[in-house]
N, C-alpha and C positions, 0 to 999 in steps of 0.2 A: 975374425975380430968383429966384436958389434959396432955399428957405426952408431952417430949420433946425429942427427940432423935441429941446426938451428932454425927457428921460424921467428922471426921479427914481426911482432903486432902491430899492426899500423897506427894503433892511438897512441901508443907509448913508448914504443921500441925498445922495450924491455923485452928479451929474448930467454923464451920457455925452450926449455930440454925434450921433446916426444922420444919414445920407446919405438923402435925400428920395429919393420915387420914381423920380423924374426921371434924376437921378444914378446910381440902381442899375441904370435900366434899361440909362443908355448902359454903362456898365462891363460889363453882362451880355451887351450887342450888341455892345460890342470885343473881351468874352473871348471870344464863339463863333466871331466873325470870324476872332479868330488859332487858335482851334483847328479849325475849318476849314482855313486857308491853311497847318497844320501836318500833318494829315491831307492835303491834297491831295499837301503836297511828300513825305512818307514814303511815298506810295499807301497810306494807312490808309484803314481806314473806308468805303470807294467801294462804296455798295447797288447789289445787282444787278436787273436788273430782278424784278418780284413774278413767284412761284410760286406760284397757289393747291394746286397736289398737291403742292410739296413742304413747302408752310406747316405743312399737316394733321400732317407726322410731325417739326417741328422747334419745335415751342412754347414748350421749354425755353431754344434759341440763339434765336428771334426775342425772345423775353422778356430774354436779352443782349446782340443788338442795338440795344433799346429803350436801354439803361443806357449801350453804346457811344456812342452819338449823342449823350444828354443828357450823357455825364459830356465829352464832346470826344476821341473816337477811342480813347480807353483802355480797354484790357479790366478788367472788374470781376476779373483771374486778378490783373491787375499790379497791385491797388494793397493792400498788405500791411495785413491788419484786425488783426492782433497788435500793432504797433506794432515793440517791441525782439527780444519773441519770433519775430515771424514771419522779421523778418531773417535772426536767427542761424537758423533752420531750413533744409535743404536736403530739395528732394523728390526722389526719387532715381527718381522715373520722368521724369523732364523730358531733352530729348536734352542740355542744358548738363552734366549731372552725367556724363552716358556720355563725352560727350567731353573733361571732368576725369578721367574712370578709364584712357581711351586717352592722355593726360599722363603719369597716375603709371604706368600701363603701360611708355613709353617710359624712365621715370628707373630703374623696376625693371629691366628688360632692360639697360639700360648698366649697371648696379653688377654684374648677373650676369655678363655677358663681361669687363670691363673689371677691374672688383677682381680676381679670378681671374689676367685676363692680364695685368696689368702686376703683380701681386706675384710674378708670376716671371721673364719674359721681361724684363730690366733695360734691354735698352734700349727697349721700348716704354715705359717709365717714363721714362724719360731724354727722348727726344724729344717735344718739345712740351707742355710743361710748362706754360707759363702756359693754355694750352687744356685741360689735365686740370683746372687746381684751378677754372677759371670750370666745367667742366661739374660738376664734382665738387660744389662748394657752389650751384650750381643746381640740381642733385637735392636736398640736403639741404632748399632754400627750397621746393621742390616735397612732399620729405617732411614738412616743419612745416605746409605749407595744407594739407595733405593729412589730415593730425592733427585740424584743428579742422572740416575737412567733414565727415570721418568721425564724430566725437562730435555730431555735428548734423544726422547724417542722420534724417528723416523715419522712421516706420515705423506698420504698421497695428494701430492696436487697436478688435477691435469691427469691422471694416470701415472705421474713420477714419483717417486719416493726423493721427497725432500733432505738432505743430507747436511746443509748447511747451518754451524750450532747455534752461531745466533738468532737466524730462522726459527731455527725448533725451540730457542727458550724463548723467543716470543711467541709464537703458537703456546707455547706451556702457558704460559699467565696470561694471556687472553681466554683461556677456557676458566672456569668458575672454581674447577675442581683443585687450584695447586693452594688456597690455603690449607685445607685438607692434611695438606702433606707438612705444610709448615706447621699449623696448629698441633698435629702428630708428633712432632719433635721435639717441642717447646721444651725446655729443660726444670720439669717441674721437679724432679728429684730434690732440687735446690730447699722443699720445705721439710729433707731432713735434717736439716743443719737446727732446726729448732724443735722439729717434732719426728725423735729417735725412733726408728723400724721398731726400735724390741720393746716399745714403751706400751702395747696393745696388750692385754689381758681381758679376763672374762667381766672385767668391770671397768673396762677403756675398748669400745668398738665405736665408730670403723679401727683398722692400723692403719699405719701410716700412708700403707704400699696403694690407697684408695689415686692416691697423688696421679698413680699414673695412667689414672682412665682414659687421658686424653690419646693414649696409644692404642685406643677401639677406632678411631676415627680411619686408618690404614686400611678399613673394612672393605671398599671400592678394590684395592687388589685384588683381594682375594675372591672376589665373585668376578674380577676380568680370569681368572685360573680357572676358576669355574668353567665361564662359558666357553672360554680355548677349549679345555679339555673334553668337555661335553659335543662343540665340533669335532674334536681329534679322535676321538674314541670310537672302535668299532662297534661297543656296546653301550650306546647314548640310554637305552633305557635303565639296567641296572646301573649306572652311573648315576641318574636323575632320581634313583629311590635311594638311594647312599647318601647321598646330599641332601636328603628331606629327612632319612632317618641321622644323621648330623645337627641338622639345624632343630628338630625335637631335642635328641640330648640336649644342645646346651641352650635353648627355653627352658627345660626344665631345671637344668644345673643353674642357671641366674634363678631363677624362682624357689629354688632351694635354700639359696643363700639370700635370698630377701627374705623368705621364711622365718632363718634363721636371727636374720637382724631384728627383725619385730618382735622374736621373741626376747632378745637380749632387751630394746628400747618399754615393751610392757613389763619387764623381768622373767628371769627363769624361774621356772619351778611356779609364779603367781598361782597359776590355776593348772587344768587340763588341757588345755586348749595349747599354749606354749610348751616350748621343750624343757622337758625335767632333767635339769643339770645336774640333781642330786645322786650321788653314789659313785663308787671309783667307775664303775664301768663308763656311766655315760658321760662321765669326762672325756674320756679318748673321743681322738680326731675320729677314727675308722665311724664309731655309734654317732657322731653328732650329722658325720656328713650323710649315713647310709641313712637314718631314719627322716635327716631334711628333704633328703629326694624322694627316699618312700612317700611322704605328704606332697612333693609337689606333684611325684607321678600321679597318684590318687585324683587330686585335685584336679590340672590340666586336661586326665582323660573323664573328666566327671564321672568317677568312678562311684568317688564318696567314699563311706565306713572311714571315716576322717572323725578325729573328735569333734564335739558341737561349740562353737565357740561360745565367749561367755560374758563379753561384752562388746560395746558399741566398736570398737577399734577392730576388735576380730572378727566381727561382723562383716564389717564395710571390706576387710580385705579378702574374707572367705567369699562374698559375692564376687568384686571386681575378677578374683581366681577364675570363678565358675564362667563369668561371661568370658575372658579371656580365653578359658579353656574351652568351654563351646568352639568360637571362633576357630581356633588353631586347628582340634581335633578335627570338623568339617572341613577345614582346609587340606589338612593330611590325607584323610580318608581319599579325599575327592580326586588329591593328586597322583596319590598312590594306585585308587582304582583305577583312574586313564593312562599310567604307567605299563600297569600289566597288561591293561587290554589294548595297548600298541604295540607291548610285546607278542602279543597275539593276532594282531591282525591283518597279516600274511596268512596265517593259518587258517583263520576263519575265512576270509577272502574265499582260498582255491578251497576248502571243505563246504561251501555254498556253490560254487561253480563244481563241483564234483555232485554235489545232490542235488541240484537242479537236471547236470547229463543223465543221471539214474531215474529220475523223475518223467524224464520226457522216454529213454529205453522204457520203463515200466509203461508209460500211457500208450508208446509204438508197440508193445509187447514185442520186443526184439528178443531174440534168441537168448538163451543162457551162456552157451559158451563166446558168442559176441560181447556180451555184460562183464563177462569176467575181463575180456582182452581189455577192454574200455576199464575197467577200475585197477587194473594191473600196471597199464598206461601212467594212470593218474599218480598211484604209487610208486612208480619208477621218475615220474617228473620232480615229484617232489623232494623223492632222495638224492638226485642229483642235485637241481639247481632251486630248490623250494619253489617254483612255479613263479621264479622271479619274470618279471615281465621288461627285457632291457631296453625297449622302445621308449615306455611311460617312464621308466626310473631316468633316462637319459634326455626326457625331452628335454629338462630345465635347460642343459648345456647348449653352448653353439656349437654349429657346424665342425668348427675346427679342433674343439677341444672333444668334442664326438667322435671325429676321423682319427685323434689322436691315442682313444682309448681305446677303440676298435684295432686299431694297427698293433697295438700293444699286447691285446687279447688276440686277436689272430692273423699274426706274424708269422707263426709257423702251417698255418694252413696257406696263407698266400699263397709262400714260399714254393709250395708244392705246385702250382699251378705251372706249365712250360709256356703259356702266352702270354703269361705277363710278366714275366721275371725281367724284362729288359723295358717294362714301361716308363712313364715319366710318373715322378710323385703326386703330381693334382689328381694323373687318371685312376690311381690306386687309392688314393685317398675318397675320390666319388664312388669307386668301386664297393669300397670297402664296407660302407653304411647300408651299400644297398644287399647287403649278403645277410639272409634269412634263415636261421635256426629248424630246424627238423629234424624229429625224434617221428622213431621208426620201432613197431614194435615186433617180435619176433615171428617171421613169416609173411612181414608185407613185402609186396613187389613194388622198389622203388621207381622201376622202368618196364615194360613191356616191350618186346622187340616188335615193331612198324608202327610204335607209338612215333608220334610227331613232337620233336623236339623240344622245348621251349624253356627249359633249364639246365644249367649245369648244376656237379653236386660235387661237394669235395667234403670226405669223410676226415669227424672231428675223432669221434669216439664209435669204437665197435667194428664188427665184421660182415662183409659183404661178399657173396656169391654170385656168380655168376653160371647159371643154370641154363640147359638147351630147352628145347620148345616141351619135352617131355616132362620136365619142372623134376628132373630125380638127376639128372647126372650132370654133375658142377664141373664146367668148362675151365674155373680162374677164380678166384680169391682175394677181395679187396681189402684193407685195411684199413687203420688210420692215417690219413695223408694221399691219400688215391686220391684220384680226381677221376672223372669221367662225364662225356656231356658238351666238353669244352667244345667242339666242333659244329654240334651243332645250332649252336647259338649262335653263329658267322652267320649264316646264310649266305654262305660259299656256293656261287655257280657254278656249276658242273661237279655238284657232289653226286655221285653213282646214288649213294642213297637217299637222296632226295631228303636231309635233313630228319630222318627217324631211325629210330633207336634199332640198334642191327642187335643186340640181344638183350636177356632178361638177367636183371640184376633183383635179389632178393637179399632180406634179411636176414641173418643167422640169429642173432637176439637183438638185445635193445640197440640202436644206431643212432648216433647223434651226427646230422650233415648238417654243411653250409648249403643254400639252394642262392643261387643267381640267375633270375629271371632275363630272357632272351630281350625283354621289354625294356626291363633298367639299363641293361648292358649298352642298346644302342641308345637310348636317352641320354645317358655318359657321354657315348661317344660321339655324339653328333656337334659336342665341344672341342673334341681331339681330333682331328680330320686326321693329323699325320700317325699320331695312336690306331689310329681305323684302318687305317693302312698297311701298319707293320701288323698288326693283328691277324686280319686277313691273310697276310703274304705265310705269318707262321701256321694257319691255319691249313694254307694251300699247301706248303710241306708236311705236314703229318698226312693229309690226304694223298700227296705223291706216295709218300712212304709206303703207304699200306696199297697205294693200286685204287685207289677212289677216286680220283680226281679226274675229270674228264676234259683234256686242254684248250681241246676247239669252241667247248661253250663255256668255257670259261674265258677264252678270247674272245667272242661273242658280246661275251657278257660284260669285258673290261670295255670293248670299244663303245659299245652301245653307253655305257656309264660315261666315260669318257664324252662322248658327243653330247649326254644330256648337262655334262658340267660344263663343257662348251657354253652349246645353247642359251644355259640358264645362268652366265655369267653375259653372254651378249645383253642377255633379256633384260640383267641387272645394269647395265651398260645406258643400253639405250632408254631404261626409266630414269638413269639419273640425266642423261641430257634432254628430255622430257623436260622433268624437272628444272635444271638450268633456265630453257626455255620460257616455262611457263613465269619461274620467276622474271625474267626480263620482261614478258609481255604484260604481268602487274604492276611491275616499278612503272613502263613506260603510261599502262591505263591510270596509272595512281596521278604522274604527272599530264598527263591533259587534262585529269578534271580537276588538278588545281590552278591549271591554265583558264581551262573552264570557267571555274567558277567566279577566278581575280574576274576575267571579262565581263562577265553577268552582274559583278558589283560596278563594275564601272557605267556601265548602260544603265542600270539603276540609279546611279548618281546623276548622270545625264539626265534623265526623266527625272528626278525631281526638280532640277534647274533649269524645264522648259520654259514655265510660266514667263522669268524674265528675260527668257531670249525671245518669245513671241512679240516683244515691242520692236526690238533691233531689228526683225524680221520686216515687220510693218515699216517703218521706215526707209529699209533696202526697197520695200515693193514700190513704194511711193517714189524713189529718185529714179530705179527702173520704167514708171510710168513717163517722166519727164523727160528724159535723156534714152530713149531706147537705143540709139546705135553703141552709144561706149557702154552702156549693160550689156548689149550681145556679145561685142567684143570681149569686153572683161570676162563674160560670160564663158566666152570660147577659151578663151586661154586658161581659164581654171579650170574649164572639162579636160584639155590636153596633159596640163598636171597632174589633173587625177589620176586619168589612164594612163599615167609613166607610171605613178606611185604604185598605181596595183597591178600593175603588169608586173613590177619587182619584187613584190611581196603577196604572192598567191595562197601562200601559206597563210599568211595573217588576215587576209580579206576571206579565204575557205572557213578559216575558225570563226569569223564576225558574223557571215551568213549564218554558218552551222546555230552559233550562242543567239542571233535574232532570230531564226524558226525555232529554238527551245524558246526562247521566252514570249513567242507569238501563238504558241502551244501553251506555254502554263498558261494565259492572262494577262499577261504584262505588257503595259504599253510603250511600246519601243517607239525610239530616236533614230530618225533616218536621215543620214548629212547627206544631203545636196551639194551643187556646186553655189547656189549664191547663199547659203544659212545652211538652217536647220528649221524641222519643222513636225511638228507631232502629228503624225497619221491618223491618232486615235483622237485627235479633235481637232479635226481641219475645219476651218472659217475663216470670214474677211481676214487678211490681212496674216495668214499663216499657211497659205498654201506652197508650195514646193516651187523655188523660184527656176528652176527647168520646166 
């Protein structure tokens, strides 16, 4: 039987009912159940099998798989921690908001052709009318969301993305751009109520529908779609010649229909110069629109063979046409031609760096069949990877997001290495930047056997041989994913082979390797002391393995290291109590010479306030003169005080000496107390000499 346990609140003692263990358990074994069987039906959630190398550089997404599983297939991105805030917020790097901008994109583009064309062309106004005002007030519903995503867009401060709505609708109307958005909306429609859509004919232009030009203004979207896309796009150039032959159409399709309006405002049919309304043909829509663009294509590309106009109004706009159309066309030309030739200049790039190497072969007269290997080469580069250079394309990025796309690209070459599958992720990550690309062409020899070691190579693409010293009969057969070399980049003591290549590997045809320099490796490693270690120790087992390893100098060689890390941790030892040292012996020099100095000021002060003690003096001498026995006496007993005083303070009378030979050395005329005054040395006379 289920129990029921009361708990009394202590602020009110009102007594709430809880659900026993029992009870909680099964509800927490039916919730998981169904978010399981929801997860299976969506394919959420499905763990792949474990990675332990790729675990090492994902600890951040397993620590989000953890919260996946427990919370029931939901991403901790989807469940909004703001509450009302984080709703109203939009992230604008998410692909849902790009493809809200390719939306307001699409309603911007119809208001730009369409208002245009149908405020003059009357009867594209005319036909099909209930299909104008549905698209027409579906842009306008397109332009109000549009309104309130924009005031709720996301943005970075500090590096955070700002989530907060009334935050972001202030940020929105502090920038310049949100009348824009309002003026865009305005409910001009309203001057149909007195001036009727269908009321435009061939002798009433504009129509009505001119009302809604203010729906051009939404124009700022659509060139933010633009330059999204133009980042996003693999093919940024054909992308940027699409959008230039875009933005011609419809220059010329508005200049079509200006065209057109001036011919209605001079009339139809006047002269040659405007359009001849007369005859059933060129009534129709199809003849009015095709022969307005015919004239403005003409015109805009200063083509000409245009009629000649025939007065001062058709004058003035066939010129302002011409200069307009100058302008634009040197625009287009200019941008289209540095279009294709940045489509091209990868290609030109390595086809100059390819006839420059032909140029310097031809001036060495090098061999023919060497000439061929070499452009055979070239052609092989390029069909692979176009002669991409991934150092220069990747310098822009940092370090981390470098280490990040290297791991990404060659994750499965790692993988293959056996000394480092159990590293820690910093050291693969330095590793990993420093692995160098090498294309190998049919019949080189990657290695030489008693070549001296100084790379390792781990094969990307293609087949490798391994051939005896006779270069015909193949020992073994590498592949992609081989590795070999790794050994002797340790500089493992007591390797039998003294670190050189024990046989000759060759290329079967084209070979793409990773090479890892012996130099990079310990550079890395001279960060990883405990990496350097386990490296090593793996090192020392492949060489057991095979019978190479030689123990006693390699125990040699552990002790002798060992005592130099000793040593050179004493050495570091004893510099820093050096150090210590040295600092106390500065504080201490720093405080006597502001011991120092106080004294020096003081005896200076003394000497200038001889003058009037030189009278008091004079008068001591004088009642000395008169009464000699109670002056000797007095005499005596202020000597005996003296020398108790400075018997006690040898210290303080050592530094007064010390501070009166500096300043008897700079110049300075020193104050020398006696026992009956004081009395200046540096101008002794009547009545100021030393009453001792």
């Amino acid at each position: 039987m289920v129990q029921r346990i009361d708990i009394s609140t202590i602020s009110g003692g009102d007594k709430i009912l809880e659900p026993s263990t029992g009870r909680r358990g099964k509800l927490s074994s039916l919730r998981r159940s169904l978010n399981a069987l929801r997860c299976r039906i969506s394919k959420r959630g499905r763990s792949k099998p474990p990675d332990q190398f790729l675990d090492k550089f994902s600890a951040a997404s397993a620590t989000s798989d953890t919260r996946l599983h427990q919370a029931g297939c939901v991403a901790p991105q989807a469940v909004p921690s703001d509450g009302v805030c984080s709703r109203l917020s939009v992230d604008p790097s998410l692909p849902s908001h790009y493809r809200w901008l390719s939306v307001v994109s699409l309603a911007v583009l119809y208001n730009i052709i369409f208002v245009i064309g149908r405020a003059v062309f009357w009867e594209l106004n005319k036909q099909a009318s209930v299909l104008w005002w549905i698209l027409d007030y579906l842009c306008d519903f397109i332009y109000l969301t549009d309104t309130l995503v924009h005031c709720h867009e996301g943005y970075l401060e500090q590096g955070l993305l700002v989530r907060d709505a009334p935050k972001l609708r202030k940020h929105y109307f502090s920038k310049q751009r949100w009348w824009l958005d309002i003026v865009s909306m305005l409910p001009t429609d309203l001057a149909y109520i007195w001036w009727a859509p269908s009321s435009c004919a061939a002798t009433r232009l504009p129509c009505p529908i001119i009302v809604r030009i203010n729906r051009l203004l939404r124009l700022p979207r659509m060139w933010e779609w633009f330059d999204r896309t133009e980042t996003a796009t693999g093919y940024p150039n054909a992308f940027r010649i699409c959008k230039v032959v875009l933005a011609i159409l419809v220059l010329i399709h508005w200049n079509a229909c200006l065209y057109f309006a001036i011919s209605y405002a001079l009339g139809f049919s006047t002269d040659n110069w405007v359009y001849n309304i007369n005859g059933p043909k060129n009534l129709t829509l199809s003849r009015q629109y095709i022969y307005s663009f015919y004239w403005s294509t003409l015109t805009l590309t200063t083509i000409g063979e245009t009629p000649t106009p025939e007065n001062d109004a058709e004058y003035l706009f066939v010129v302002a046409d011409f200069l307009a159309g100058v302008l634009i066309f040197a625009t287009i030309v200019g941008n289209i031609g540095s279009m294709i030739s940045n489509m091209n200049v990868t290609r030109v790039e390595f086809q100059n760096r390819m006839d420059g190497v032909k140029q310097y072969m031809a001036f060495r007269k090098v061999g023919g069949e060497l000439e061929a290997r070499v452009i055979r080469w070239f052609a092989y580069t390029w069909a692979q990877s176009g002669a991409l250079d991934e150092e220069r394309v990747l310098a822009a990025l940092p370090d981390k997001l470098k280490a990040e796309i290297a791991i990404r690209v060659h994750m499965d070459t790692l993988r293959q290495v056996r000394i480092f599958q159990d590293c820690e992720p910093g050291l693969l990550e330095a590793l990993v930047l420093k692995l160098k690309l090498q294309v190998f062409s049919p019949g080189d020899y990657i290695c030489r056997k008693g070549d001296v070691g100084k790379e390792m190579y781990i094969v990307k693409r293609g087949s490798l041989s391994v051939v005896a010293d006779d270069g015909i009969t193949v020992l073994a057969t590498l592949g992609a994913g081989s590795v070999f070399g790794e050994v002797s980049v340790l500089e493992i003591a007591g390797n039998r082979t003294g670190n050189r290549r024990t046989a000759n590997v060759r290329s079967i045809g084209y070979s793409d390797l990773f090479c890892l320099a012996k130099r990079d490796l310990w550079e890395t490693l001279a960060d990883y002391p405990e990496a350097r270690a386990s490296l090593t120790e793996r090192g020392c087992q492949l060489l057991r393995k095979d019978g190479l390893l030689d123990e006693a100098v390699f125990a040699n060689a552990q002790q002798t290291q060992d005592s130099l890390e000793s040593g050179v941790a004493r050495l570091e030892q004893t510099v820093e109590n050096l150090n210590l040292r040295l600092a106390r012996l500065l504080a201490e020099y720093s405080a006597s010479q502001a011991k120092l100095k106080q004294r020096i000021s003081k005896l200076e002060d003394r000497a200038q306030k001889s003058p009037t003690s030189g009278k008091s003096e004079g008068k001591t001498h004088h009642q000395q003169l008169q009464h000699p026995g109670s002056s000797a006496s007095n005499a005596a007993a202020r000597l005996r005080t003296q020398r108790r005083k400075s018997h006690s303070s040898t210290t303080t009378t050592t530094a007064a000496d010390e501070s009166l030979t500096t300043v008897t050395a700079s110049g300075t005329t020193p104050t020398v107390t006696g026992v009956g005054g004081t009395s200046n040395s540096g101008n002794s006379g009547p009545g100021r000499q030393n009453t001792l």
